[in-house]
C-alpha positions as CSV (number, residue, x, y, z in Angstrom):
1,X,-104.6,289.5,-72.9
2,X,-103.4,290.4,-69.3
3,X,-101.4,288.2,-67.2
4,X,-104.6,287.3,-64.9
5,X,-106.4,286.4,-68.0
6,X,-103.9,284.3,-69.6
7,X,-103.6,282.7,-65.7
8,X,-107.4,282.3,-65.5
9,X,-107.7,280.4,-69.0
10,X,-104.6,278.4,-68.2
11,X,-106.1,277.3,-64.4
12,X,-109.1,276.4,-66.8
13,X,-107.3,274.2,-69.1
14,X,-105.5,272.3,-66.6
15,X,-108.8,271.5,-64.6
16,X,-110.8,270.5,-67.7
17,X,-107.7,268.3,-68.5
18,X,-107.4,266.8,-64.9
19,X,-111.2,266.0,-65.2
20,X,-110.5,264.3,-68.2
21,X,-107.8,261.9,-66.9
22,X,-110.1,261.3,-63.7
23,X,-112.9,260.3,-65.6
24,X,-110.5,258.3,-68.0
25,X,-109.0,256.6,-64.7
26,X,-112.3,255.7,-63.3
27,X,-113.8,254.3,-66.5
28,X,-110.4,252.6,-66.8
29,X,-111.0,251.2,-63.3
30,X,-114.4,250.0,-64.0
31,X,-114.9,248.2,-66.8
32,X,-111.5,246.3,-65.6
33,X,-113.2,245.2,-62.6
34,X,-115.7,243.1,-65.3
35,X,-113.1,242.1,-67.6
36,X,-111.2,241.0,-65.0
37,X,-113.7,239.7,-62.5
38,X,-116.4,237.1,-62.2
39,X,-118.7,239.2,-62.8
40,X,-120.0,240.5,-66.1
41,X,-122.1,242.9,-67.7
42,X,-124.7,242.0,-70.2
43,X,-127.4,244.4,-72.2
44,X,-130.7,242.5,-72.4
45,X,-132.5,242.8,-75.5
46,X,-136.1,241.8,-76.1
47,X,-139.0,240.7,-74.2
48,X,-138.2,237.2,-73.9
49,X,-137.0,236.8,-70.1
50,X,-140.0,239.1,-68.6
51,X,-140.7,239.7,-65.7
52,X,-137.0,238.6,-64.5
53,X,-135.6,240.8,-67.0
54,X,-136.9,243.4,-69.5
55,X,-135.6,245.0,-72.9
56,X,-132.6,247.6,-72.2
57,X,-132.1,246.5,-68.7
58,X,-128.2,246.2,-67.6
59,X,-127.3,243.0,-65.6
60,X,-124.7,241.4,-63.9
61,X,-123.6,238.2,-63.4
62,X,-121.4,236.6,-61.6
63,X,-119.8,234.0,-63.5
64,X,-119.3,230.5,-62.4
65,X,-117.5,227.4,-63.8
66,X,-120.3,224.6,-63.7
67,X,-123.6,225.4,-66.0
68,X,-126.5,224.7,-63.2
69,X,-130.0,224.1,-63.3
70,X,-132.2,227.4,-63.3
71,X,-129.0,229.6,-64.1
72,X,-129.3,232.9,-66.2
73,X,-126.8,232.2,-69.3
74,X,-125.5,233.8,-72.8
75,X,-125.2,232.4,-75.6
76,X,-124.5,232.1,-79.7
77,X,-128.1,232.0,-81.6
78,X,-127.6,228.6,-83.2
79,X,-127.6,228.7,-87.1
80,X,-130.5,226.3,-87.1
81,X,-132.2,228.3,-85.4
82,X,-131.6,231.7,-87.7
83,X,-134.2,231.1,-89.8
84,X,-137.2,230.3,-87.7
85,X,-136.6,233.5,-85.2
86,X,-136.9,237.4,-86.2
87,X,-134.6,238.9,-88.2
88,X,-133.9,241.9,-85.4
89,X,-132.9,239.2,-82.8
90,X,-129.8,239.3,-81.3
91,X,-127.0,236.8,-81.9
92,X,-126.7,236.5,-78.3
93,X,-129.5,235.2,-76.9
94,X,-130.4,235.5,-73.1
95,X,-132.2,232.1,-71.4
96,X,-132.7,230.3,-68.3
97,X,-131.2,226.4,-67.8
98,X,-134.0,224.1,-67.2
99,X,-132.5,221.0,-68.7
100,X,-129.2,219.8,-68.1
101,X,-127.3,216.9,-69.2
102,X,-128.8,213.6,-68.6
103,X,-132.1,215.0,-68.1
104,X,-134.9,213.1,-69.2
105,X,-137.7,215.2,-71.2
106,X,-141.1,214.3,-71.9
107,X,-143.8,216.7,-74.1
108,X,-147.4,215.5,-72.8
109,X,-149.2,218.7,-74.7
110,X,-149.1,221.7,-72.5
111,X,-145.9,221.3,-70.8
112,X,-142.4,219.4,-70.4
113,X,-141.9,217.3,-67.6
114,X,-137.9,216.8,-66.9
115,X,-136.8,214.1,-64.8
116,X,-133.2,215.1,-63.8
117,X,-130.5,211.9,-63.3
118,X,-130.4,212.5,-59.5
119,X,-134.7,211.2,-59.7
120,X,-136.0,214.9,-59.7
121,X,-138.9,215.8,-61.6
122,X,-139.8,219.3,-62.7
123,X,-142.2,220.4,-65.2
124,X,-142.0,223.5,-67.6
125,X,-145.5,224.6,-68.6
126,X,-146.0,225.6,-72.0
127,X,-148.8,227.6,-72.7
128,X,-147.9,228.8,-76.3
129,X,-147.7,225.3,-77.6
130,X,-151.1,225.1,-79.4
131,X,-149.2,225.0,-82.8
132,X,-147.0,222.9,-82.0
133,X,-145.5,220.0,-84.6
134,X,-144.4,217.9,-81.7
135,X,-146.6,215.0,-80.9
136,X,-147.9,215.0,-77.4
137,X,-145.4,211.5,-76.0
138,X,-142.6,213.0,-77.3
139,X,-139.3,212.3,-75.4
140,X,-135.5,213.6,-75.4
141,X,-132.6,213.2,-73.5
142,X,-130.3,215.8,-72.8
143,X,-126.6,214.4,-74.1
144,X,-123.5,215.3,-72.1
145,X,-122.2,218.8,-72.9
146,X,-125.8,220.0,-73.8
147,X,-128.7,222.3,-72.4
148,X,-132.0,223.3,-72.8
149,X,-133.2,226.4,-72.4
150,X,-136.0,228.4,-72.1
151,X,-137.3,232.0,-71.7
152,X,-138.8,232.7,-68.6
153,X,-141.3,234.9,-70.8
154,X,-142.9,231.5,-72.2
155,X,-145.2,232.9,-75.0
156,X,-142.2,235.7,-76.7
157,X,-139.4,233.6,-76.5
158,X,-137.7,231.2,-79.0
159,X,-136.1,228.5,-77.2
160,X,-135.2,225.1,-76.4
161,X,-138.9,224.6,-76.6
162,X,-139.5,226.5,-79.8
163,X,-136.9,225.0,-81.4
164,X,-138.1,221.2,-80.6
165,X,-141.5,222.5,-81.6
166,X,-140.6,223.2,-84.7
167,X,-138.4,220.4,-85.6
168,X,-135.0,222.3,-85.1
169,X,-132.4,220.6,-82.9
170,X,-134.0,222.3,-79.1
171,X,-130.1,221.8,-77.7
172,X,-128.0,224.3,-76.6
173,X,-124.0,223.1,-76.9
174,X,-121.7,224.2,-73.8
175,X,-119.2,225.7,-76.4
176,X,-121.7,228.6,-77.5
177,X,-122.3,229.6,-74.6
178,X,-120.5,232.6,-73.6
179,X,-121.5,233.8,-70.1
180,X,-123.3,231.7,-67.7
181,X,-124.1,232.3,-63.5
182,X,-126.2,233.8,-60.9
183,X,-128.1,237.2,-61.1
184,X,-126.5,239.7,-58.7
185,X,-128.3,243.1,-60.0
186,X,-130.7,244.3,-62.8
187,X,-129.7,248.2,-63.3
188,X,-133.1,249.8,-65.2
189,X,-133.8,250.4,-68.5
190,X,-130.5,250.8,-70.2
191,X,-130.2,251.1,-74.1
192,X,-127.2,249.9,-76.1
């Protein structure tokens, strides 16, 4: 092999290799920015927060300190609830905060009414709830350093709701959960 051969295969190399390290750098570079940042990035899996979010989309959050009513969170399937859900579900589920601590609920059949501490009332309307266990009157309040949750997808999602349905503690401790803040970006259909 010549000399401009040998020079050609060489200027090659090196640019293959400096790609490399550039693309190492940058990949570096971003997935520091979430380790390091409020903001995280979580692959959602299943149809359960539809139309919000759908299965393989990539979101990010940004992270906050104080769990807050209506809040996108992350967190540890209970082992109570193991049993009762699919066996190809996650062990991180993906729910919305509807009930925080101190919140009174009421179950009057077809929905939850939730009378927060500050004398707000919301309701959650449960249209999958004709099989439900739990007798219409049923009340629970939410104890300090617990949630309930819910699916924004009411009729696929095993919840807070589901849960209380079926006779399984409904409440979410803070300690499992992992991430917890606002929605800044859902990026397609991702698969991981």
């Amino acid at each position: 092999m010549d000399r401009a051969a040998k020079d050609s295969v060489k200027s090659i190399a090196d640019v293959l290799l400096w790609g490399a390290i550039g693309a190492f750098v940058v990949a570096l570079i971003f997935f520091s920015f979430f380790r390091f940042s409020p903001y995280r990035l979580v692959n959602v899996h299943g149809p359960s927060m539809q139309p919000t979010l759908t299965d393989g989309d990539l979101i990010v959050l940004k992270t906050t300190p104080k769990i807050e009513r209506d809040q996108i969170t992350v967190f540890d399937l209970p082992d109570e609830w193991a049993n009762a859900v699919s066996k190809s579900t996650e062990s991180n589920l993906i729910k919305r905060v509807v009930g925080l601590p101190g919140d009174h609920l009421s179950y009057d059949g077809n929905q939850v009414n939730i009378q927060s501490e500050s004398g707000k009332s919301y309701i959650l309307r449960e249209p999958k709830l004709s099989g439900c266990k739990l007798p219409s009157g049923s009340e629970l309040t939410v104890p300090k350093g617990e949630y309930f949750l819910a699916g924004d997808n009411r009729i696929q999602s095993f919840d807070s709701m589901a849960a209380w349905c079926q006779g399984l503690d409904p409440l979410i401790q803070k300690d499992t959960i992992g991430i917890n803040g606002q929605l800044q970006t859902r990026i397609g259909l991702f698969s991981f």
